[in-house]
Z-matrix of the N, CA and C atoms (Angstrom, degrees):
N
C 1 1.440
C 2 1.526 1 108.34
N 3 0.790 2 113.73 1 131.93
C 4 2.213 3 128.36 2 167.86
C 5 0.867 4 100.10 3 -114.55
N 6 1.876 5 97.57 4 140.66
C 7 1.031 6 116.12 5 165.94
C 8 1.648 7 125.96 6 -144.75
N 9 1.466 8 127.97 7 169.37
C 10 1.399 9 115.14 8 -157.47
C 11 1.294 10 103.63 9 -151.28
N 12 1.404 11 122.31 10 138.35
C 13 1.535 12 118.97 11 167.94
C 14 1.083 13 115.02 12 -107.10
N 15 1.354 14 136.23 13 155.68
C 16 1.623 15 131.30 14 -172.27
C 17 1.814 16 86.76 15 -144.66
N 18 1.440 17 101.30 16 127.06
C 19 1.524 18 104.16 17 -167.69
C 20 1.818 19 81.34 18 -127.39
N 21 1.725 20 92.86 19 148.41
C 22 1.834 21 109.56 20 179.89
C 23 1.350 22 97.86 21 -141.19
N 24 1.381 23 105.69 22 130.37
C 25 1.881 24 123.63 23 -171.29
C 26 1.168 25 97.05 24 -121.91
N 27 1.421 26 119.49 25 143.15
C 28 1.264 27 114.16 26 165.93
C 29 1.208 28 110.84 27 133.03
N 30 1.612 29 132.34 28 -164.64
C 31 1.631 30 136.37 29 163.31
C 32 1.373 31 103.23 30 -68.44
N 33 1.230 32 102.36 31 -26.71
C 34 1.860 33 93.84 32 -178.70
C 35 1.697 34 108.39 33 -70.46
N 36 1.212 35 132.70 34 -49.24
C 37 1.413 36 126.45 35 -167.84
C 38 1.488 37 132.62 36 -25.90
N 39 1.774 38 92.46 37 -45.41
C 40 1.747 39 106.90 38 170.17
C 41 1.030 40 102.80 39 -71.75
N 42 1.234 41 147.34 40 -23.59
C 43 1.589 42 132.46 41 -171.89
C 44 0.964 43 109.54 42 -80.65
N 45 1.209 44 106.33 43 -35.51
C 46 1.958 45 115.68 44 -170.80
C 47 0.953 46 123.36 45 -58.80
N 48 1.683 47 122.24 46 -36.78
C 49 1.316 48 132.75 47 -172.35
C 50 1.358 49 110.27 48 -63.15
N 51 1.426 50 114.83 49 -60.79
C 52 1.252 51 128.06 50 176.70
C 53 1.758 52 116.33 51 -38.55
N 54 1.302 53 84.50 52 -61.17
C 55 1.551 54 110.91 53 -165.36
C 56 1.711 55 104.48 54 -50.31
N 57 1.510 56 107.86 55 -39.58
C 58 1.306 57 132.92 56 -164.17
C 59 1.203 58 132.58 57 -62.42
N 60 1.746 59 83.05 58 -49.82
C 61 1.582 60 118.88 59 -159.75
C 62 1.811 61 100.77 60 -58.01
N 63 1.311 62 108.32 61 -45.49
C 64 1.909 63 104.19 62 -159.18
C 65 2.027 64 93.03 63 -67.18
N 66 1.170 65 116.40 64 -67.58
C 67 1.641 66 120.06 65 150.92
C 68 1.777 67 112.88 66 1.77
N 69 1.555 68 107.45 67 -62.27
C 70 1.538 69 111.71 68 -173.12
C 71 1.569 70 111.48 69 -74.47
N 72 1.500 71 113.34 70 -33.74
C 73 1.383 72 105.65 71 -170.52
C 74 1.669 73 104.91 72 -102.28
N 75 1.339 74 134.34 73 30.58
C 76 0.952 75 136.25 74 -169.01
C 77 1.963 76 92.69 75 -114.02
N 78 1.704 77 115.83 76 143.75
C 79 1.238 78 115.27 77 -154.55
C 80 1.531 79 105.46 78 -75.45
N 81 1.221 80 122.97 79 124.59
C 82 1.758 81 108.87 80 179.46
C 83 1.401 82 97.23 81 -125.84
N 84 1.622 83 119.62 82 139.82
C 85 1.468 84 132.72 83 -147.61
C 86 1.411 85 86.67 84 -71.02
N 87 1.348 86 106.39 85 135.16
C 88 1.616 87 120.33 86 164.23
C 89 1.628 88 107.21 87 57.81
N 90 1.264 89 111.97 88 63.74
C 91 1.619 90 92.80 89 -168.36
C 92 1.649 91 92.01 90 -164.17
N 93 1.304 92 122.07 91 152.31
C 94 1.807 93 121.83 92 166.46
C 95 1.390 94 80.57 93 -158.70
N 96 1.492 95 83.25 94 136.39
C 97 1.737 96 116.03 95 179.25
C 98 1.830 97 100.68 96 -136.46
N 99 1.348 98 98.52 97 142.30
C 100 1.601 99 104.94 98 145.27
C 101 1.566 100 120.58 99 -148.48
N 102 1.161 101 91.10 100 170.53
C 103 1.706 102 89.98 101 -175.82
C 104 1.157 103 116.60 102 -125.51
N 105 1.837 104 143.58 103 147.25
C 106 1.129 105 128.91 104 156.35
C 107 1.779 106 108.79 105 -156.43
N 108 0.954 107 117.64 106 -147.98
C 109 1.523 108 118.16 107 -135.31
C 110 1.890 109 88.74 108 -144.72
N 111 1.222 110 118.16 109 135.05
C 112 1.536 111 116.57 110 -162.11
C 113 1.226 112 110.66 111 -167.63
N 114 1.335 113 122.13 112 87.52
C 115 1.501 114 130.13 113 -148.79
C 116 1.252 115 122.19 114 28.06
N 117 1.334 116 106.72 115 68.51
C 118 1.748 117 106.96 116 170.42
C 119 1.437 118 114.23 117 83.84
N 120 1.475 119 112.66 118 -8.17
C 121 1.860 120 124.64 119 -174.84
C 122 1.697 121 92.77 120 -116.44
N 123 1.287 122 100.99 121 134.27
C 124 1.075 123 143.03 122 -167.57
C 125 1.887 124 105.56 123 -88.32
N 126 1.541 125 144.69 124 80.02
C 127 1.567 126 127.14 125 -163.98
C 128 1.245 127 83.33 126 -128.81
N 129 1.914 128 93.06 127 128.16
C 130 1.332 129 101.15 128 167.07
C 131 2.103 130 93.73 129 -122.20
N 132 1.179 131 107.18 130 128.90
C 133 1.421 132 144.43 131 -171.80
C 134 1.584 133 110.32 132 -87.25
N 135 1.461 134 112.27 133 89.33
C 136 1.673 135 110.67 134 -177.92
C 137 1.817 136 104.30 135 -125.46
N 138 1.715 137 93.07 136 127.77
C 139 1.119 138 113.54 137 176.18
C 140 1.774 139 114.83 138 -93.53
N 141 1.022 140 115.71 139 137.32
C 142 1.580 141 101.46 140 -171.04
C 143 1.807 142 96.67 141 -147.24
N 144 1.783 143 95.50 142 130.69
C 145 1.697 144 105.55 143 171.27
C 146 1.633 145 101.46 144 -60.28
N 147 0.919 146 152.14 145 -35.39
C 148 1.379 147 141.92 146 -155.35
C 149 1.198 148 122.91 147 -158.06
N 150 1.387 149 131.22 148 -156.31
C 151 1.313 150 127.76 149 -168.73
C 152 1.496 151 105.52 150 -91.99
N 153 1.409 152 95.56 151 -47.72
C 154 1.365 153 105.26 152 -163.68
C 155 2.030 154 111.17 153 -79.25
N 156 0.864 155 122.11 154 -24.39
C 157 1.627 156 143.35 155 155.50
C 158 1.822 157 106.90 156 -50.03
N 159 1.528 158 108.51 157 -48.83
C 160 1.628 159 95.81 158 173.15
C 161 1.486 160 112.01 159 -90.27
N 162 1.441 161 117.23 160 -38.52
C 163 1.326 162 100.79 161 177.14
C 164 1.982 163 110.90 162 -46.00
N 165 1.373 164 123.26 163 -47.04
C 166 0.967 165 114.02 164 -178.38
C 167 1.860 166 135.45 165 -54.81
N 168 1.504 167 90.42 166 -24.95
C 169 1.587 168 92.16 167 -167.77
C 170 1.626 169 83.41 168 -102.62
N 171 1.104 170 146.78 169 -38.36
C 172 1.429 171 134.90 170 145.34
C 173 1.768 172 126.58 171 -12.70
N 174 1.186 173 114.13 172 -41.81
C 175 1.235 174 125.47 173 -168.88
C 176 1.711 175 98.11 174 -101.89
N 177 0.914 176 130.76 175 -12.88
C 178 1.955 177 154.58 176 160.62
C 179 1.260 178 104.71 177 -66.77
N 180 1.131 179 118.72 178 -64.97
C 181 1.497 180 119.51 179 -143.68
C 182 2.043 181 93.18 180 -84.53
N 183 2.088 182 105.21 181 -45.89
C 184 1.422 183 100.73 182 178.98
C 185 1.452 184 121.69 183 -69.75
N 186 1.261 185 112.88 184 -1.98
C 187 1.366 186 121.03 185 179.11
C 188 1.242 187 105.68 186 -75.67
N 189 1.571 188 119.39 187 -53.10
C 190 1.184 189 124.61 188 -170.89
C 191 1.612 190 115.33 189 -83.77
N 192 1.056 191 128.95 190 -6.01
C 193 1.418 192 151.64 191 152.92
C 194 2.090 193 102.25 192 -52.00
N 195 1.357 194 102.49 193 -68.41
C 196 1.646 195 112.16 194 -160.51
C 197 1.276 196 82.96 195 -59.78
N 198 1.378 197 139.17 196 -60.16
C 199 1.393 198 146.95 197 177.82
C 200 1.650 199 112.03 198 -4.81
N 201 1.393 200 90.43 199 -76.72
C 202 1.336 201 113.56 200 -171.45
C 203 1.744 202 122.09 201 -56.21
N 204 1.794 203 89.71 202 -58.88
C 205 1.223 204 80.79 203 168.76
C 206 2.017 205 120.98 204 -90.48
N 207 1.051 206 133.93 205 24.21
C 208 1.470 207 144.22 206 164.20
C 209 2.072 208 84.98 207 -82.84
N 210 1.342 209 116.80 208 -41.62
C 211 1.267 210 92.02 209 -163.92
C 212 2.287 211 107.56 210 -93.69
N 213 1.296 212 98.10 211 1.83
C 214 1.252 213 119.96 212 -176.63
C 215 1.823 214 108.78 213 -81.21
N 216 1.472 215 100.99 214 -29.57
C 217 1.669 216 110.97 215 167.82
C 218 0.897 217 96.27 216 -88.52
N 219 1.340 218 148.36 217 -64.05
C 220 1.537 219 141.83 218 -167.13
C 221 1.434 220 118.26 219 -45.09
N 222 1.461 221 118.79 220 -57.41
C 223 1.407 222 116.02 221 157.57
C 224 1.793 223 129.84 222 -24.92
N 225 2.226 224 94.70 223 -63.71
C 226 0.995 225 93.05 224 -173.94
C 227 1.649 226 118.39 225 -63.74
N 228 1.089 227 108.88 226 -33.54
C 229 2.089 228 106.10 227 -173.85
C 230 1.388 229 95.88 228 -73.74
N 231 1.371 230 136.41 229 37.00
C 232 1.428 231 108.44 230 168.79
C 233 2.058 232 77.77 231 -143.54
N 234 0.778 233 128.80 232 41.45
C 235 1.555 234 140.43 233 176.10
C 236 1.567 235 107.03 234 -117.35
Protein backbone atom coordinates (compact mmCIF):
# COMPACT_ATOMS: atom_id res chain seq x y z
CA UNK A 1 0.00 0.00 0.00
CA UNK A 2 1.39 3.87 -0.72
CA UNK A 3 0.77 6.49 0.63
CA UNK A 4 1.04 10.45 0.34
CA UNK A 5 0.26 13.64 2.09
CA UNK A 6 -0.26 16.86 0.21
CA UNK A 7 -0.28 19.74 2.84
CA UNK A 8 -1.73 23.62 1.71
CA UNK A 9 -0.68 26.75 3.97
CA UNK A 10 -1.86 29.79 3.44
CA UNK A 11 -5.37 31.73 2.46
CA UNK A 12 -5.85 28.87 0.34
CA UNK A 13 -6.13 26.03 3.11
CA UNK A 14 -9.75 27.07 4.21
CA UNK A 15 -10.88 26.96 0.78
CA UNK A 16 -9.48 23.78 0.06
CA UNK A 17 -11.18 21.83 2.50
CA UNK A 18 -14.44 22.71 1.43
CA UNK A 19 -13.68 22.91 -2.08
CA UNK A 20 -11.96 19.44 -1.71
CA UNK A 21 -13.95 17.60 0.45
CA UNK A 22 -16.88 16.33 -2.31
CA UNK A 23 -13.49 15.35 -4.70
CA UNK A 24 -12.15 13.27 -1.43
CA UNK A 25 -15.23 11.32 -0.68
CA UNK A 26 -16.09 10.52 -4.18
CA UNK A 27 -15.00 6.58 -5.08
CA UNK A 28 -11.48 6.55 -6.86
CA UNK A 29 -10.36 2.93 -8.06
CA UNK A 30 -8.09 1.47 -5.47
CA UNK A 31 -7.57 4.53 -3.52
CA UNK A 32 -8.96 6.16 0.18
CA UNK A 33 -8.34 9.67 0.74
CA UNK A 34 -9.46 12.16 3.37
CA UNK A 35 -9.08 15.57 3.98
CA UNK A 36 -9.09 18.05 6.86
CA UNK A 37 -8.01 21.28 8.24
CA UNK A 38 -5.14 21.38 11.17
CA UNK A 39 -4.21 24.66 12.41
CA UNK A 40 -4.77 26.65 9.45
CA UNK A 41 -2.98 23.61 7.15
CA UNK A 42 -5.02 22.12 4.92
CA UNK A 43 -3.87 17.62 4.81
CA UNK A 44 -5.38 15.69 2.49
CA UNK A 45 -4.24 11.84 3.32
CA UNK A 46 -4.20 9.37 0.14
CA UNK A 47 -3.84 5.77 0.42
CA UNK A 48 -3.25 4.05 -2.89
CA UNK A 49 -3.16 0.00 -3.97
CA UNK A 50 -0.51 0.76 -6.57
CA UNK A 51 1.42 2.94 -8.60
CA UNK A 52 -0.77 3.65 -11.07
CA UNK A 53 -4.03 4.35 -8.55
CA UNK A 54 -1.74 7.17 -6.79
CA UNK A 55 -0.31 8.65 -9.66
CA UNK A 56 -3.98 9.15 -10.60
CA UNK A 57 -5.59 10.65 -7.54
CA UNK A 58 -2.23 12.64 -7.27
CA UNK A 59 -2.80 14.30 -10.52
CA UNK A 60 -6.80 15.01 -8.98
CA UNK A 61 -6.11 16.31 -5.94
CA UNK A 62 -2.89 18.83 -7.66
CA UNK A 63 -5.18 19.81 -10.21
CA UNK A 64 -7.63 20.82 -7.91
CA UNK A 65 -5.07 22.50 -5.64
CA UNK A 66 -3.60 24.87 -8.88
CA UNK A 67 -7.38 25.52 -9.28
CA UNK A 68 -7.87 27.02 -6.19
CA UNK A 69 -5.07 28.76 -5.72
CA UNK A 70 -4.89 30.20 -9.77
CA UNK A 71 -8.35 31.37 -8.51
CA UNK A 72 -6.88 32.61 -4.97
CA UNK A 73 -4.49 35.15 -7.14
CA UNK A 74 -7.23 36.15 -9.25
CA UNK A 75 -9.32 37.27 -6.39
CA UNK A 76 -6.40 38.83 -4.78
CA UNK A 77 -5.29 41.37 -7.92
CA UNK A 78 -8.74 42.52 -8.26
CA UNK A 79 -8.83 43.60 -4.23
Amino acid sequence: MLSAKLTIQGPAASVAVPAIAPEAGRELPRTETSIGLNDGVAVIDITAADTSAMRAALNSYLECIRIIEDIESLTEMKK
